[in-house]
N, C-alpha and C positions, 0 to 999 in steps of 0.2 A: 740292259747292262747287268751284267753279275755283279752279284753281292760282295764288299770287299771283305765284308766282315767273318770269322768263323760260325758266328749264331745268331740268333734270331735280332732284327735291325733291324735300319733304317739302311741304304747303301752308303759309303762313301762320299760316291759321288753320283751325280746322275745326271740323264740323258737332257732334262729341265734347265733352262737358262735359270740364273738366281735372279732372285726377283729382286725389282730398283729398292732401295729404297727415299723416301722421300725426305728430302732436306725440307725443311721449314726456315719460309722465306723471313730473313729479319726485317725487313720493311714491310712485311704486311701487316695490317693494323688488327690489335688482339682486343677483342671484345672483352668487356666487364659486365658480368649480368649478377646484377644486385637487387633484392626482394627490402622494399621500405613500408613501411607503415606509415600511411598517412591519414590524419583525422581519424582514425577509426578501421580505413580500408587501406587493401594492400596493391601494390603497384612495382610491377618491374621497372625496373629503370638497366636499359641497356647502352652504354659510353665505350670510348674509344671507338668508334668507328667513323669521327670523325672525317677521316679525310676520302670516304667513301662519295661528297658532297649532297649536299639539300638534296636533290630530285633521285638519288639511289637511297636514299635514311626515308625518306617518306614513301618510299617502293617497299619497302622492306615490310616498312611501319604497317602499312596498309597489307599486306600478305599475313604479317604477323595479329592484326586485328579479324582478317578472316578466320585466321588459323584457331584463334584462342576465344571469336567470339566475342570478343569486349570492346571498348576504346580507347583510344592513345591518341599519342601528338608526339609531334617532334617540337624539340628547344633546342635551341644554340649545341646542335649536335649529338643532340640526345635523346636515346626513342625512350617515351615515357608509354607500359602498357597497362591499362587496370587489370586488377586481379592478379592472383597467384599462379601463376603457368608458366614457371619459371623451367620444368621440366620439358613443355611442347618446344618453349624457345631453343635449349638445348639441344633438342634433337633435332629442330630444323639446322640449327650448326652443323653439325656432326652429318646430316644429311647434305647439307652444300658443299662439304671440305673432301666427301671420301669419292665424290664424281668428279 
């Protein structure tokens, strides 16, 4: 398609469908990943994803303890991880949300 413009652009329009964009569902459950200090050492503590239930929080849990190398647990809905890898967790988000 030719250019609608007089000079140097972008075209108007183009032969490219526009790309979707994505609504963001409001009942999906939004993570909180918060870095605490305890006794001395540091530990993620990742919440709201409760309603993922027990047996998908302790999948996670357990990916997330490969991923970072440490140990964690789950409590009443909440992944507990040792150490500071508040960044690996991060990006595993951002890596689950954009597939």
């Amino acid at each position: 398609m030719e250019k609608l413009t007089g000079g140097a652009g972008w075209p108007l329009s183009s032969a490219e469908p526009p790309s979707v964009i994505k609504k963001e569902d409001p009942n999906a459950p939004k993570p909180v990943i918060r870095l605490e200090k305890r006794a001395g050492k540091y530990v993620i503590v990742v919440s709201g994803l409760h309603t993922y239930g027990s047996e998908r929080l302790s999948g996670m849990a357990k990916e997330w303890k490969t991923l970072c190398g440490a140990g964690g647990t789950v409590k009443h809905g909440v992944i507990e991880i040792q150490g500071d890898r508040v960044k690996a967790i991060r990006e595993w988000f951002l890596k689950k949300t954009v597939r």
